[in-house]
N, C-alpha and C positions, 0 to 999 in steps of 0.2 A: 670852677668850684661847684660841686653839686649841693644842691638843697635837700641834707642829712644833717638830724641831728645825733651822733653817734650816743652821747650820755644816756637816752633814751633805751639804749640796748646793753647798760650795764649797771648790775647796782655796786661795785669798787673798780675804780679805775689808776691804772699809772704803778708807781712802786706800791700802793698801800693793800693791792690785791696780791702781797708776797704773802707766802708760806709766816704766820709768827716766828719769831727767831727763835721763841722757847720751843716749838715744834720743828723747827729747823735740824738744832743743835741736836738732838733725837736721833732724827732721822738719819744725821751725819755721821754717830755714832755707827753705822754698820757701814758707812762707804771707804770698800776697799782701795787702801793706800798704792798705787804701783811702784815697784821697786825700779828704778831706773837713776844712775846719776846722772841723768844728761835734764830730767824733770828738776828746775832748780825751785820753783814754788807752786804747791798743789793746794790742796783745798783742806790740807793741814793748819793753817793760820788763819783761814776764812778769809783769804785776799781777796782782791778786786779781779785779780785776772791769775790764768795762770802761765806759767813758761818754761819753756824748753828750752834748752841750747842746743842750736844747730851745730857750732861752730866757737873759736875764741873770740871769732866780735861780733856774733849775731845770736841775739835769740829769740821764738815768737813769744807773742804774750795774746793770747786766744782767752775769749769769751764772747757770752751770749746772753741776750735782756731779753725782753720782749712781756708786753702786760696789756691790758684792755685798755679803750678807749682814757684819756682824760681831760678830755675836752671834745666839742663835737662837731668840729669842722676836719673832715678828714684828712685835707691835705696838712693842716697845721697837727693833727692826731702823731701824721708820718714824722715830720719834723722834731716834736717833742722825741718819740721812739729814738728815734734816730740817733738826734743828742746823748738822751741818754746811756745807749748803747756803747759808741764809743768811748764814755766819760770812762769807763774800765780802762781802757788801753791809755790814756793820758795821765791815771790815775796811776799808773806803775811807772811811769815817765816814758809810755813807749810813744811809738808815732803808727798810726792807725793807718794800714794798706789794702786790705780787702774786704768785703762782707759777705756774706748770703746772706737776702730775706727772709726772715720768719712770721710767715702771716697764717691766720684763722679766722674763715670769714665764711659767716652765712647766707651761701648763695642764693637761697629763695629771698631772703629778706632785704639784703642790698643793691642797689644795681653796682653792675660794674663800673659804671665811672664812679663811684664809692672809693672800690679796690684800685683804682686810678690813680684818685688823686694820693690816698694813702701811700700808697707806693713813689709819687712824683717828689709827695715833698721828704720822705727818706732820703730817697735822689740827691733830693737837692741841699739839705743837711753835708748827707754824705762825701757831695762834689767838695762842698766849702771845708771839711777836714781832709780833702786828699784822700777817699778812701771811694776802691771802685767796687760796685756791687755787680756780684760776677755771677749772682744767680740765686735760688732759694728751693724752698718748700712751702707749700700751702694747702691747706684740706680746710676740708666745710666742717665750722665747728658753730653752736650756738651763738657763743658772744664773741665779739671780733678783736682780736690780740696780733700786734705787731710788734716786730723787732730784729734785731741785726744780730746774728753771729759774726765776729770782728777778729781779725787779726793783723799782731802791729808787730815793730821792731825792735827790739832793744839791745843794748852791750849789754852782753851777759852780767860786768861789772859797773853796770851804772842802771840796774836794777833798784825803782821807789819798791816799796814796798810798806805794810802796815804792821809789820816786826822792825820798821825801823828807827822807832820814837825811841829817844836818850834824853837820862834826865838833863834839866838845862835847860830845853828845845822850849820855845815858844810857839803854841797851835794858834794858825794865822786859818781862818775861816772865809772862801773866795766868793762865797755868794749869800745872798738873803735868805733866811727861815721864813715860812709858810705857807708853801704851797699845798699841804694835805689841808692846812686848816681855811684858806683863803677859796680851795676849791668844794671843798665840806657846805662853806659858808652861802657858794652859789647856788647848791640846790637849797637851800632855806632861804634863799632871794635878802641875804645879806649883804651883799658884795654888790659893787657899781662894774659897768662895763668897762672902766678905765682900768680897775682890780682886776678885774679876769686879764687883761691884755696886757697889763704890768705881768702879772703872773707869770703868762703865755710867754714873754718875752724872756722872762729870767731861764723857763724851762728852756726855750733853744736854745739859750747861748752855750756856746761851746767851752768846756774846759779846757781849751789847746794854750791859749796865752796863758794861763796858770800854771800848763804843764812845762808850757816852755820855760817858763820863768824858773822851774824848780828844778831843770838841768841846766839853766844856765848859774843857779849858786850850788849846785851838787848837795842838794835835799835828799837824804836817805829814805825819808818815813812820812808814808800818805795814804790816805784813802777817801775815798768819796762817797758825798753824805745823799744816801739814797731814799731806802723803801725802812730801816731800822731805825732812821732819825741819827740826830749829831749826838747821843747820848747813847743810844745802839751802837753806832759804828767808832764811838771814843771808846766802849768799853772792849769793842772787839780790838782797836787800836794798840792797848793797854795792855790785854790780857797776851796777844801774840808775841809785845814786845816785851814782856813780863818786867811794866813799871807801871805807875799808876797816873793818872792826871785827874788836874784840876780843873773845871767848867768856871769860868764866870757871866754868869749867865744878864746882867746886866750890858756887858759888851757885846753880845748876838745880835748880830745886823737883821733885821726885819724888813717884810715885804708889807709895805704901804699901813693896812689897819691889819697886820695879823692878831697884835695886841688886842684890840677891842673886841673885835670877833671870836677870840675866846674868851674874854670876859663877857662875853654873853652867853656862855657855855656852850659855846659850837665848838668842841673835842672833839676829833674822831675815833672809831673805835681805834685803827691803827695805831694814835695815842697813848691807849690805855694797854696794849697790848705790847708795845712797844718800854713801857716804863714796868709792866709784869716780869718782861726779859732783863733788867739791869737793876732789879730793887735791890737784890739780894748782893751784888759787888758794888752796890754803890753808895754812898755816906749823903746824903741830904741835908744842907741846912736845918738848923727849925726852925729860922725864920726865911725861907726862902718862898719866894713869890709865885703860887700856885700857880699862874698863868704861864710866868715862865718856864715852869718846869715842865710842865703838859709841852709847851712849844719847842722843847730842846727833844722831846721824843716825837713830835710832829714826822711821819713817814713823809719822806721828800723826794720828789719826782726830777731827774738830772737836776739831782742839787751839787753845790759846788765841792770843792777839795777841802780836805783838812789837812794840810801841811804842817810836822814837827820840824821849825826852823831852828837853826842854833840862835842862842839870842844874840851874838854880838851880830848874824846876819838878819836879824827879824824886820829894822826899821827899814831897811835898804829892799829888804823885798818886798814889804807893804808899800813903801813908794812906787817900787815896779809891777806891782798890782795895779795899783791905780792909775799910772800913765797907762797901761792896758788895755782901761777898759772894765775893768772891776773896783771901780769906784768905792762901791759897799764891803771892800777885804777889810777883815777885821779882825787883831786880836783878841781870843774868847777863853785863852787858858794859857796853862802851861804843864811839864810834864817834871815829875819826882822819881827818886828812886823806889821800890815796890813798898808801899806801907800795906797798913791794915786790908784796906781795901782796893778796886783798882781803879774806881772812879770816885772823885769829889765834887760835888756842885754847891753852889754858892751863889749869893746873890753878887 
């Protein structure tokens, strides 16, 4: 391990140094569609990943992460990346087979065992999901950014996807809120070193047993709660599947004190940016608990899956979360047919 403190060389680090989603959707507007039917989901629904069909029982499901530092031990920086990276490919129910690295790193300022260890622990993420990293790209850029372009497998008809929520479906949530705000809190010397490393640990785990779990009950509709928060990525959920859900935001499983931490008003901007993108389709309590709601738009760094299960299979698969390994799975809504709006939150 080298003595680097990477935070140091960034002021947003992880998902919450993404594009706002309100300047996203913008920008999206001019990105030409390719005509192709063999392209079965493009970046028409804002999915997690996209895919192609090779063949009748194979298709890839190709994407690419990669963000600045967020945290500042380089080997665990890779690790974090890495996780999250593939969380796309698991997120569509594929199974993740190749990578190239995506690094940007300031060669006067780092040494290379820096870029070493960053690289080792991708590696070794990577190894633990089955996925061989077969090569990359890297140039000297100011602030240092990594990440994985990934490609997985899937049957063309046993494609998740986030157009596949039906009303009914109960949203089963596979990992704990607060990593934007638990890591906010470390640069204001908030947060205990046991927090950081609770944190640390949620960001590597891998969504593979999640994913596994949701082809083995044949889960239609998923995606994973990133850099837009679980109220960004509910509304993107919503609007693809064209119905609406409900947040209960009392049942959001939490990382350690994310609560209290923002009731000391450590919000991050990502936060407030994040809840600009979803005001407008989405119906708010009025008595809904301002902490929580900040926290449901919290930008989340390999945050877990938001699974639309049918509900007579919902109790059965939150038991099989939790023999898993994800303990903190939790139901946090459910979904309706399209009303007024496309998202409701509630206490």
């Amino acid at each position: 391990m080298t003595n680097i403190d990477l935070l140091q060389m960034v002021e947003s680090g992880g998902c919450s140094a993404k594009i706002p989603a309100v300047q996203l959707d913008e920008i999206l507007r001019y990105f030409p569609l390719p005509d192709d039917p063999d392209i079965l989901i493009n970046i028409d629904t804002h999915d997690d990943a996209g895919v192609y069909r090779v063949n009748d029982e194979l298709a890839l499901v190709f994407t690419t992460d990669f963000f600045p530092p967020v945290c500042s031990d380089p080997y665990e920086f890779g690790q974090i990346a890495a996780a999250n990276s593939v969380s796309d490919i698991y997120a569509m129910g594929g199974k993740p087979v190749i990578a190239l690295n995506i690094m940007m790193f300031p060669i006067a300022k780092l040494p290379a065992e820096a870029y070493r260890d960053i690289l080792k622990g991708g590696a070794d993420i990577a190894s633990l999901a089955g996925v061989s990293i077969i090569g990359g790209h890297s140039i000297d850029d100011h602030t240092p950014k990594y990440g994985l372009a990934v490609v997985g497998y899937v049957h063309p008809r046993k494609i998740i996807s986030n157009a596949g929520a039906r009303p009914g479906d109960i949203l089963i949530l596979t990992k704990p809120l607060g990593t934007g705000i638990i890591l906010a809190g470390q640069r204001l010397g908030l947060t205990s070193e046991d927090e950081i490393d609770e944190v640390k640990s949620v960001m590597k785990h891998l969504n593979k047993s999640g994913a596994d779990i949701m082809n083995k009950y044949c889960i239609k509709g998923a995606t994973d709660i990133t850099g837009f928060g679980l109220a960004g990525h509910a509304l993107k959920m919503a609007r693809a599947s064209d119905v609406s859900i409900t947040l209960n935001l009392k049942s959001l499983p939490l990382i350690s004190n994310t609560y209290s931490i923002t009731d000391l008003g450590c919000i991050p901007g990502a936060s407030f940016r994040n809840l600009e993108y979803v005001e407008n389709d989405t119906f708010f309590d009025d008595d809904l608990d301002y902490n929580l709601k900040m926290i449901a738009c919290d930008s989340q760094t390999s945050g877990g899956l938001l699974m639309a299960v049918p509900q007579e299979k919902s109790d059965e698969v939150i038991s099989e979360l939790h023999k898993n390994g994800l303990e903190e799975s939790s139901k946090v809504g459910f979904v309706t047919g399209k009303r007024e709006r496309y998202l409701y939150v509630n206490n």
